[in-house]
C-alpha positions as CSV (number, residue, x, y, z in Angstrom):
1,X,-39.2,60.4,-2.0
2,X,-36.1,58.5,-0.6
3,X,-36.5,54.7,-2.0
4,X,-36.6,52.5,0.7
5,X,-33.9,49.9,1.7
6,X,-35.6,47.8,3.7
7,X,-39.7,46.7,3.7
8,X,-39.8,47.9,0.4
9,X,-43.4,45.2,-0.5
10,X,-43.6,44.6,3.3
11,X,-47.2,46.5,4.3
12,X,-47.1,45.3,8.1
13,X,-45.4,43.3,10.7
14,X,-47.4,42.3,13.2
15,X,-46.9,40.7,16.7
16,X,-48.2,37.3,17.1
17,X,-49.2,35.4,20.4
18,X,-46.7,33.2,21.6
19,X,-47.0,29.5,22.0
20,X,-46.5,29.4,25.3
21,X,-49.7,31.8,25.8
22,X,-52.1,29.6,22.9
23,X,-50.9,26.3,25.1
24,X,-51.7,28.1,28.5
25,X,-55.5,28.9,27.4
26,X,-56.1,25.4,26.0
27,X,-54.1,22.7,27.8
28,X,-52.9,19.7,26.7
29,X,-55.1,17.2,28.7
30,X,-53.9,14.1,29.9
31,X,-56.2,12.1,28.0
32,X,-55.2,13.3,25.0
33,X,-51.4,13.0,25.4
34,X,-51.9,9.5,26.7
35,X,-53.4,8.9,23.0
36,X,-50.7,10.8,20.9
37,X,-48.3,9.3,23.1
38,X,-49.8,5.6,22.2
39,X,-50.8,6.1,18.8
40,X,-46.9,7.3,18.1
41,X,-45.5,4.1,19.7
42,X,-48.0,2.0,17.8
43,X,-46.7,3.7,14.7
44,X,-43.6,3.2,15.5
45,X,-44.2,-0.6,16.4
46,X,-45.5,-0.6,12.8
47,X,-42.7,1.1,11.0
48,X,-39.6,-1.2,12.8
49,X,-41.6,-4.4,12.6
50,X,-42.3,-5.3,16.2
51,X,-46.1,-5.1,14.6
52,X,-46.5,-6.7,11.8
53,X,-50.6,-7.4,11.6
54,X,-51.9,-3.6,11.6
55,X,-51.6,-1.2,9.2
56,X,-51.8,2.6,9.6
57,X,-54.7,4.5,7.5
58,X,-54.5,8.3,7.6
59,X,-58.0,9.2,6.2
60,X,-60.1,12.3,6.4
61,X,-60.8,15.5,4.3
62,X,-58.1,17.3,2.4
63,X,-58.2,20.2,4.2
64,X,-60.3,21.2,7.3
65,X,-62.3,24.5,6.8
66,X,-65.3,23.6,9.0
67,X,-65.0,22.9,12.6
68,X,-68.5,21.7,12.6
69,X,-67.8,18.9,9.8
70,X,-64.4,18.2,11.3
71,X,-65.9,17.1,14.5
72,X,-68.9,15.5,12.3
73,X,-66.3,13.6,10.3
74,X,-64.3,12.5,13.4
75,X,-67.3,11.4,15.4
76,X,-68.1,9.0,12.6
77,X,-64.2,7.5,11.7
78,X,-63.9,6.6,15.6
79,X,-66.7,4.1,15.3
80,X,-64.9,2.6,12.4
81,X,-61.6,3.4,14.3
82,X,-62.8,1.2,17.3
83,X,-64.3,-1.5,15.2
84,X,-61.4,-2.3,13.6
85,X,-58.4,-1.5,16.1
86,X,-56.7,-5.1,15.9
87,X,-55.7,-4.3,12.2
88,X,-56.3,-1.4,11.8
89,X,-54.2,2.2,13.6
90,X,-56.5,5.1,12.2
91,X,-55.3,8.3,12.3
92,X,-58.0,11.7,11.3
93,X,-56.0,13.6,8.4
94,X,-55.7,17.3,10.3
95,X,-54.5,19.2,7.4
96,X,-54.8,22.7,8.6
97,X,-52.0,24.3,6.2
98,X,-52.4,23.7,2.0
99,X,-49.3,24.2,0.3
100,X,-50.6,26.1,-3.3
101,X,-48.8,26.1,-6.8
102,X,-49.8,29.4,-7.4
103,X,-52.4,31.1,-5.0
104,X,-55.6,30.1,-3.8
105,X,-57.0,29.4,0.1
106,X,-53.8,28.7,1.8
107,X,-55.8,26.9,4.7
108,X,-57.5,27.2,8.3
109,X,-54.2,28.3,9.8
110,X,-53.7,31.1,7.6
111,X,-57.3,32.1,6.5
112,X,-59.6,31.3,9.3
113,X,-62.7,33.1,8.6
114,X,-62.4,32.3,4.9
115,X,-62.7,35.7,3.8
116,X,-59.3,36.9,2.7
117,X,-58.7,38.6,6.3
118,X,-55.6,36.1,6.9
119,X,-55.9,36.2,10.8
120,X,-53.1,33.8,11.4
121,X,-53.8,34.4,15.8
122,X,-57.0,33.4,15.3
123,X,-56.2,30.3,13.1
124,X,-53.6,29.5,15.3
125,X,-55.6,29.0,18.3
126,X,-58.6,27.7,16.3
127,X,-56.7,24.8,14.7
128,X,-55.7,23.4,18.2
129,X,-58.7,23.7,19.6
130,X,-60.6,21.2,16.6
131,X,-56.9,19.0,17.3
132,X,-58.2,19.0,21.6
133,X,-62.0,18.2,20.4
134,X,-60.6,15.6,18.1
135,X,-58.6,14.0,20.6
136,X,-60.7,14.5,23.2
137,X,-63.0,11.8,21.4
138,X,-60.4,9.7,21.5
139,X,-59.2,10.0,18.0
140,X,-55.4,10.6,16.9
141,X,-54.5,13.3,14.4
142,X,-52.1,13.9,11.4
143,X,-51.1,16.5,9.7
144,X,-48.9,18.5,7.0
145,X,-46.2,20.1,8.4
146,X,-45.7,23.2,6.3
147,X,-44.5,26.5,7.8
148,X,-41.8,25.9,10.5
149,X,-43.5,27.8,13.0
150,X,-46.8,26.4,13.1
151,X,-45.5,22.8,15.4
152,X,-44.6,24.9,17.9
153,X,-48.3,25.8,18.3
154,X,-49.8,22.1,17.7
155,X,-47.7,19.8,17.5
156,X,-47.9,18.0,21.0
157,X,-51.5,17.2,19.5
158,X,-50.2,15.5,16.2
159,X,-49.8,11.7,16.2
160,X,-48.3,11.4,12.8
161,X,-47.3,14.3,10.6
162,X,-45.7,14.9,6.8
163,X,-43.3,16.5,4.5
164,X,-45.4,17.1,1.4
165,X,-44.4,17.1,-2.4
166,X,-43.9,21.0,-3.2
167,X,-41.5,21.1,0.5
168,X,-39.9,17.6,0.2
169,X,-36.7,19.4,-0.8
170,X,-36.7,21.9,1.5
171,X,-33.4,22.1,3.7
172,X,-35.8,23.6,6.8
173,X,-38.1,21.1,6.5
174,X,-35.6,18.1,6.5
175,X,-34.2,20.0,9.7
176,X,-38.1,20.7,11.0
177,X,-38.8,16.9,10.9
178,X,-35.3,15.8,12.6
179,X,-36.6,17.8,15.6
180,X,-40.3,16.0,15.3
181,X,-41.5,13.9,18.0
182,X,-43.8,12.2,16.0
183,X,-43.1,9.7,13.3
184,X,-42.8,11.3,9.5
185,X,-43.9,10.3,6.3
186,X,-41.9,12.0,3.0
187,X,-43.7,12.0,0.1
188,X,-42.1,11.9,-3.3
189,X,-41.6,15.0,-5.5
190,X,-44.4,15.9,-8.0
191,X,-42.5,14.4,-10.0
192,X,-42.9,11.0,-8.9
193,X,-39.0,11.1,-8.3
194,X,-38.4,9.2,-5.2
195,X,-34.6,10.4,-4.9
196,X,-35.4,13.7,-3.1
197,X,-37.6,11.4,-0.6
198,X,-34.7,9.5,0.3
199,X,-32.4,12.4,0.6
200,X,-35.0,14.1,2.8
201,X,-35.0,11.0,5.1
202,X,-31.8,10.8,5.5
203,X,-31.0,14.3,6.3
204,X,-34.4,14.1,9.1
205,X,-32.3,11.4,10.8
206,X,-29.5,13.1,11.7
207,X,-28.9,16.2,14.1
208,X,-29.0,19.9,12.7
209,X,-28.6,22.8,14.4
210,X,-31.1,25.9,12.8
211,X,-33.2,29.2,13.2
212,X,-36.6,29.0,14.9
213,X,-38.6,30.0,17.5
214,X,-38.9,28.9,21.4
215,X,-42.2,28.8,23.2
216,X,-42.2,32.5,24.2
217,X,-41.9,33.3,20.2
218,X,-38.4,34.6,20.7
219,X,-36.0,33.8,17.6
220,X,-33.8,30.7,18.9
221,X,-31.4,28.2,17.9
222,X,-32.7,25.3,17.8
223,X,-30.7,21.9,17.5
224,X,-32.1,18.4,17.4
225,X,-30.5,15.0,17.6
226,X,-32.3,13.2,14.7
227,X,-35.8,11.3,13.9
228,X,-35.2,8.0,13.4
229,X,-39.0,7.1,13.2
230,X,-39.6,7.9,9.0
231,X,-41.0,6.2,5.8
232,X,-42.0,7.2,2.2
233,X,-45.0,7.9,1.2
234,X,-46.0,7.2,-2.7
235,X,-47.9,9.7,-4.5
236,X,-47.4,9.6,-7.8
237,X,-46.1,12.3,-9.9
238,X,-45.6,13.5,-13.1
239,X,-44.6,10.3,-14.2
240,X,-47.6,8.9,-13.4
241,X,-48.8,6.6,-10.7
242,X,-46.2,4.6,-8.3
243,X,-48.6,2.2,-6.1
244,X,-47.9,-1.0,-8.0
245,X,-45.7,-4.0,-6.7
246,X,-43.0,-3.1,-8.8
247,X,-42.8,0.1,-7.1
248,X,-43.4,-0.9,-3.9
249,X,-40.5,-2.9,-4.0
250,X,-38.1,0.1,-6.1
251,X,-38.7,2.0,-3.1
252,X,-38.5,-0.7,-0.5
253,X,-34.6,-1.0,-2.1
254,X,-34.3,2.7,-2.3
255,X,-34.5,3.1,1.4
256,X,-33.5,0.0,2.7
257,X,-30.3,1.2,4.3
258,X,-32.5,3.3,6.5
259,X,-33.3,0.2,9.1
260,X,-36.5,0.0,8.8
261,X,-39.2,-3.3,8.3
262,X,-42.0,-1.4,6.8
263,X,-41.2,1.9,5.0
264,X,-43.6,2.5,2.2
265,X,-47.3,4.1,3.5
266,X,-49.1,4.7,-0.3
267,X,-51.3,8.0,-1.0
268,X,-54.5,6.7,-2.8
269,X,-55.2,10.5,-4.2
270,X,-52.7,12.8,-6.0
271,X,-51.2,11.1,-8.8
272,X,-51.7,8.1,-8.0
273,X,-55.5,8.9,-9.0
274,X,-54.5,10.6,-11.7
275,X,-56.1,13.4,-9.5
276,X,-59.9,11.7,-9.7
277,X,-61.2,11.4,-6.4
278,X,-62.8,9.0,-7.8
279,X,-60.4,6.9,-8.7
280,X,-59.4,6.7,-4.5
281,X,-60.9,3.6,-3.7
282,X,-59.7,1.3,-7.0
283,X,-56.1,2.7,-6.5
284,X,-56.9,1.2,-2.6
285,X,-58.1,-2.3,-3.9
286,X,-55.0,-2.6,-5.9
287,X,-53.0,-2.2,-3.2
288,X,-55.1,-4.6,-0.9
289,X,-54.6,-7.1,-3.5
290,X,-50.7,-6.9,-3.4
291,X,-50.7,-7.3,0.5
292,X,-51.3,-10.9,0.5
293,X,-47.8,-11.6,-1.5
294,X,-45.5,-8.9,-0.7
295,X,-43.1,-8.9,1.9
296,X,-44.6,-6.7,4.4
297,X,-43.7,-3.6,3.3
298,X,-46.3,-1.4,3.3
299,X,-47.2,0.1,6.4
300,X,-50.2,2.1,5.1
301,X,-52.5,3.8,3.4
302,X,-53.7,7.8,3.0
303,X,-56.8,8.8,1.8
304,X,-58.8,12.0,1.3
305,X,-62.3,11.9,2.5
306,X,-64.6,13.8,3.8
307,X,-68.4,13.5,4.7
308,X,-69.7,14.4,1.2
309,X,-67.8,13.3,-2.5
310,X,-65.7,16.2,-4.7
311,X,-64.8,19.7,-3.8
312,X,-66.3,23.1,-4.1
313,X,-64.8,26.2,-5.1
314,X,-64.1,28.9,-2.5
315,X,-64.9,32.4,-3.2
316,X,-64.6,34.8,-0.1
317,X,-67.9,35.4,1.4
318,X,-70.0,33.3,-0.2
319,X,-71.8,30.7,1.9
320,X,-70.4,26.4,0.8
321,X,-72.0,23.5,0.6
322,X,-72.0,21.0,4.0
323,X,-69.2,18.4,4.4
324,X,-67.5,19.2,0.7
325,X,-63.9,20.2,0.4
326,X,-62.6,23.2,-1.0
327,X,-59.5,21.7,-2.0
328,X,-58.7,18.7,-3.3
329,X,-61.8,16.4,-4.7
330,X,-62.4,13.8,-1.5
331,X,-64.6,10.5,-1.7
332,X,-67.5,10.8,0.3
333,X,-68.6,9.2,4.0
334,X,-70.6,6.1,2.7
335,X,-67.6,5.0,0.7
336,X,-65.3,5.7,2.9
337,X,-66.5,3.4,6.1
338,X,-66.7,0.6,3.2
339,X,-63.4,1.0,1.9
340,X,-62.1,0.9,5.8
341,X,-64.0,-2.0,6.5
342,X,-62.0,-3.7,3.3
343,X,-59.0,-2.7,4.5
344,X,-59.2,-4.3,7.7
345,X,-60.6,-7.2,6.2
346,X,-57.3,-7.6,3.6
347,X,-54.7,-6.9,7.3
348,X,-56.8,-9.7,8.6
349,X,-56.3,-12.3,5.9
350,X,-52.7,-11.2,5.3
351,X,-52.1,-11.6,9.0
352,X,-53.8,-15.1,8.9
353,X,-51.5,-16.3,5.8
């Protein structure tokens, strides 16, 4: 048997809709791109400093799995959303693509039925259907940006997206994200190294010129003129956690030649919780307490919740407990409309001082 030169550990290529097609059977209404449209420039007012009184809070479950408990979740947060709107710009964390270390559920997008099947057409077109539902409530969305594809299928829907840890040193995502319409956070490395963040910013705000796809799914050139609308996001690392004043401030100076009034949005979980969901809210509180003497530089906050505390593990075909993630540990309902309410409360005072 000849050895072969080419597909050697491919076992199939298969053709995928385009997004041209996924877009024609579920539309963009025009109530919902009158709120991404909104909730960008609000983010944006937020990151420059023409708002200084709100802060943004992405919040919601690690990863989505359940459409039922997405839309659960979301039905909930837009009470609290409403209730709190003059401090508060609250955006549902969409995460619908999990970046793993080694292997595990690589999320809805890529595993839809949860089985093993990876049925990428049908998570494709699933995903932005819970993004239409979500925003059809009247509820903005966020999300990981992860394989370069994948925006070209949702990312009119997407009021706020990132550049996680494991990708933050990825030449095609820095080039992804200077094509973004949407305002990007970079997290630090895992790490905690907040170098690679910097570099990544800067690279997202200039123009690149790189490989992609167009909306009939034909290989293109694509070449963008630059994002100027990015921050930081804190995380933590392997160094430990990075929320307090002091670091605040490190990375305040880190990026300040970037132009922008409020550049640092902290990440409650990760390792800034020492990976203890349960350590969320405290890691919140500390931050609340700085707000009232720091100079205004944190836009934000990012939290993993869900509608029930911890995680669960995932094993094809077995049936999973209600409202729990299956990836990381999130803190549960209750605690999260408290913790909102909190945070609103501390924008208020600091607004009032």
């Amino acid at each position: 048997m000849i050895e072969k030169i080419e597909d050697r550990n491919v076992e199939g290529i298969m053709p995928l809709i385009s997004p041209r097609a996924v877009k024609a059977a579920q539309p963009l209404t025009p109530r919902a791109a009158d709120l991404v449209l909104e909730t960008r420039r609000a983010i944006r007012d937020v990151l420059h400093g023409r708002d200084r009184d709100r802060l943004v809070v992405v919040v919601g479950p690690c990863s989505i799995h359940d459409p039922d408990a997405a839309l659960d979740y979301a039905r909930r947060l837009l009470e609290v959303a409403r209730a709190t709107r003059d401090r508060l710009i609250v955006v549902m964390r969409a995460y619908f693509e999990k970046p793993r270390t080694t292997v595990g559920w690589k999320g809805l997008i890529n595993d839809p039925h949860l089985d093993g099947s990876c049925d990428i057409a049908t998570g494709l077109q699933l995903a932005r259907k819970i993004l239409l539902e979500i925003n059809a409530l009247g509820l903005p969305c966020g999300g990981e940006v992860l394989d370069p594809i994948t925006p070209q299928y949702i990312s009119d829907l997407l009021s706020w997206a990132s550049i996680g840890a494991r990708t933050i040193e990825s030449q095609t995502h820095r080039e992804m994200a200077s094509g973004l319409s949407m305002p990007i956070g970079f997290k630090n490395s895992t790490d905690g190294g907040l170098q690679v963040a910097l570099h990544a910013m800067i690279s997202a705000r200039h123009p690149h010129t790189f490989l992609g796809i167009g909306a009939d799914g034909a290989t293109a050139m694509i070449k963008t003129g630059g994002n100027p609308d990015r921050h930081v996001v804190l995380r933590g690392g392997g160094g430990g956690p990075n929320y307090s004043a002091a670091d605040v401030a490190r990375a305040t100076e880190m990026v300040a030649g970037e132009g922008l009034a409020r550049p640092v949005m902290i990440d409650c979980s990760h390792g800034n919780s020492s990976k203890d969901y349960t350590r969320q809210p405290i890691v919140c509180r500390e931050v609340l307490a700085q707000l009232a003497t720091s100079q205004g530089a944190v836009m934000g906050l990012l939290v993993e919740s869900n509608l029930r505390p911890g995680r669960q593990d995932w094993v094809a075909g077995t049936d999973l407990r209600y409202g729990v993630s299956i990836t990381d540990a999130c803190i549960g309902w209750e605690e999260t409309e408290t913790l909102l309410g909190e945070i609103a409360a501390a924008a208020r005072t600091r607004s009032a001082a």
